[in-house]
C-alpha positions, 0 to 999 in steps of 0.5 A: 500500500505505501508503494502504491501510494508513493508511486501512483502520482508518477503513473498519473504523471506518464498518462498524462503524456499518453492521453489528452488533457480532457480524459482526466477528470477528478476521476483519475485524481481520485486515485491519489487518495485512495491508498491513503484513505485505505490506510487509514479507514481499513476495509471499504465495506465496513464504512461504504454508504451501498446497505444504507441507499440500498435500505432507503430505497426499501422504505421509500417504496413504502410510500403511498400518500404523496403528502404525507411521505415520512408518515406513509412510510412510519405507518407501513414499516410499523405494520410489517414489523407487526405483522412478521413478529406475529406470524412467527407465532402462527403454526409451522403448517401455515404459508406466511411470507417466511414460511413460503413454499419454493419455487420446486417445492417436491411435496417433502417426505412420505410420512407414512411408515408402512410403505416402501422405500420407493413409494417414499421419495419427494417429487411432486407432478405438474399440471393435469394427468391424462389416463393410458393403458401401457402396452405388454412390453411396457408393462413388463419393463416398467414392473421389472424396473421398479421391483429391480431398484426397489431396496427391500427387494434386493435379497430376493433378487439376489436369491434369484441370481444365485439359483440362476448360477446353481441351476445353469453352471457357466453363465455370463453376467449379460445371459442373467441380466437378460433372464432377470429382466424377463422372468423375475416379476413371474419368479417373485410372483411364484414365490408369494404364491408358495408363502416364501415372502413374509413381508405383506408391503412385498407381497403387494408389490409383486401383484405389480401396478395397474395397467392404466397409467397417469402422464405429465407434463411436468414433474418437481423432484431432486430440486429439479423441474422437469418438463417432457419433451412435447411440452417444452417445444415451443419454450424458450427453457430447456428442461427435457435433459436428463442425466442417469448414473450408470451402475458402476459409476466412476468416470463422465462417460458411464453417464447416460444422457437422455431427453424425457419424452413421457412421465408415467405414474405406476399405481400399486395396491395400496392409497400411497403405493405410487411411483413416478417414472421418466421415459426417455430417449436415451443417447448412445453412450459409446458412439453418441456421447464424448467426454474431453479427458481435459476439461471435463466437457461433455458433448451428445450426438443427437441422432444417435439412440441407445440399443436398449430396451429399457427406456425407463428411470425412476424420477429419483434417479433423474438429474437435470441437464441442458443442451445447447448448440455450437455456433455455426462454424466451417468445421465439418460435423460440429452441427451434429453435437450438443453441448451437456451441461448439468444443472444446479439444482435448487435446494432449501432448507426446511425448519420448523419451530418444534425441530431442533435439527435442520432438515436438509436436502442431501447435497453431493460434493459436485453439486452446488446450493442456489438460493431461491430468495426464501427465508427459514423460519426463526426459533422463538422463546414463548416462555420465559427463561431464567439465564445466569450470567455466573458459570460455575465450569469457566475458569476463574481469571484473576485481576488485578485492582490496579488495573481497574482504577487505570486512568482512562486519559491514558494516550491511545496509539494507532498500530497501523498508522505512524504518526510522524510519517506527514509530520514533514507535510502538516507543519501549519498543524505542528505549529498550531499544536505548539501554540496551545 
């Protein structure tokens, strides 16, 4: 700072031989002072005016009788400070200015305890559902899907792989995944038919979802909003991207990115028994999908399809991406790739006045907090406490009596400054201090 300060005038000095006399204003002089003024008032937001204009705008939109501007103002700042002490008092359940929900909100957690773990999960559809029936292909896919990824079914189907194993010695990973995606809902069904399942929630599930199906347009899950493909059109946003993890997740190119075409709502036996699936247009992963090793960029080809069968995903699973396409250039084929990028999910904080613990979305290490503008409710005491200013745990400290009777006319010395470095510069200041 004090090199900036001693050499801040000779750069002044050679612009002016660069530019002309009209570019200097008191602007460019302005410059002179400032390593002074750093000096001597320290860090600029602990003493700039932006919070103080900023809070004077606030209150002058308050102003509605043009007459009586300051009471206007007085009469509408006493009611909102009124208005938000009282609503902290009204009950957690009730929608309030710091009580809002967000934008995507997906609906919180299933309370209800007897259910399965995939009925559980937060996420929350848009708009007005239209009823189909599914096809029998879909209806097996989507059945198997979902028993597949359900948690509580995992020992079953660990006992179906193993007698897969026992019965047909020499098979491959690939020939059971084929099996199982083809013969396990029949196999599990034949299972609660002998009185193997003891579990009444599994042995409901495996009776499988009814045929007719609800679609939307648009679904709230994971922070995300996600819009099918046919809704978002004619939109200037893009929300139809899709991003799944692959089983074995290690590098950007076991993603498989995707497009929604359809949400599907599964109904099973039971009021709460429901479940939400995306089905996509997924991208080939090996041919349709490149990863720069470098930067991390990922870019998609389009007209490229997944050779699957399994079009489905549950809407937990989902996380949202965007694509976009490169300028048009010279470059031979690079029309023919989209750039991916994933997007930041919005995610909130839910507190509630009889909660001690913060209830918080589960956030990944990649992925970041946007806040949406909403504001967490804050604890209030409704009965009063007694608090004791003596803590009998601290350490007791001893002081001595001298020290208190201290005169306080003492000299105070700045550590940051030197006093004497403008004594040469203030000499009129000098004299005057001599005077008196």
């Amino acid at each position: 700072m004090e090199n900036a300060e001693l050499s801040i005038v000779e750069i002044v000095c050679k612009l002016e031989k660069i530019f002309p006399p009209a570019f200097f204003n008191v602007m460019e002089h302005l410059v002179v002072h400032l390593p002074y003024e750093a000096k001597v008032g320290g860090p600029v937001q602990y003493r700039w005016m932006y919070p103080f204009e900023r809070c004077m705008l606030y209150l002058k939109r308050k102003a509605r009788n043009k007459a009586r501007v300051e009471g206007s103002i007085c009469e509408a700042y006493n009611l909102e400070e009124v208005s938000n002490f009282a609503s902290m008092y009204f009950d957690p359940k009730l929608q309030t200015r710091h009580t809002k929900v967000p934008r995507n909100d997906d609906g919180g957690q299933c309370m209800i305890d007897e259910c399965l773990s995939i009925f559980k999960y937060p996420c929350r559809p848009i708009g007005k559902g239209k009823k189909r029936f599914l096809t029998d292909g879909e209806y097996q896919i989507a059945e198997t899907y979902v028993l597949v990824n359900c948690k509580e079914v995992e020992p079953f189907l660990q006992q179906f792989e193993d007698s897969l194993r026992q019965s047909n010695l020499g098979i491959t990973d690939d020939q059971i995944l084929e099996l199982r995606d083809r013969d396990f809902s029949r196999w599990i069904q034949q299972q609660v038919s002998d009185g193997q399942v003891k579990d009444q929630l599994i042995r409901q599930m495996s009776y499988g979802p009814l045929k007719s199906v609800t679609c939307y347009n648009g679904i709230i899950v994971n922070g995300y909003r996600f819009h099918t493909k046919q809704n978002g059109q004619n939109k200037a946003t893009n929300n139809s991207g899709v991003c799944v993890r692959g089983s074995i997740y290690g590098e950007h190119d076991i993603d498989y990115y995707g497009i929604i075409e359809e949400i599907l709502e599964l109904s099973y036996i039971g009021a709460q028994n429901k479940v939400l699936l995306l089905r996509c247009h997924w991208f080939d992963p090996i041919n349709g999908v490149k990863v720069d090793e470098r930067y991390g960029l990922v870019d998609v080809k389009p007209k490229s399809r997944l050779n699957s069968n399994e079009p489905f995903v549950l809407a937990s699973q989902a996380q949202q991406v965007y694509y976009t396409m490169y300028p048009q250039s010279n470059v031979r084929g690079s029309s023919d790739w989209w750039a991916a990028c994933k997007v930041r999910r919005k995610l909130f904080v839910a507190e509630s006045f009889n909660d001690e613990q913060l209830d918080l979305n589960e956030l990944d290490a990649s992925d970041y907090y946007q806040d949406d503008g909403s504001f967490g409710t804050s604890n209030v005491v409704i009965e009063d406490e007694e608090f004791s200013l003596f803590d009998a745990n601290s350490p007791m400290e001893d002081v001595d009596i001298n020290d208190i009777h201290k005169s306080k006319s003492a000299p105070l010395t700045d550590q940051f400054i030197d006093d004497n470095e403008y004594s040469v510069n203030n000499e009129y200041l000098d004299e005057d201090v001599d005077k008196q």
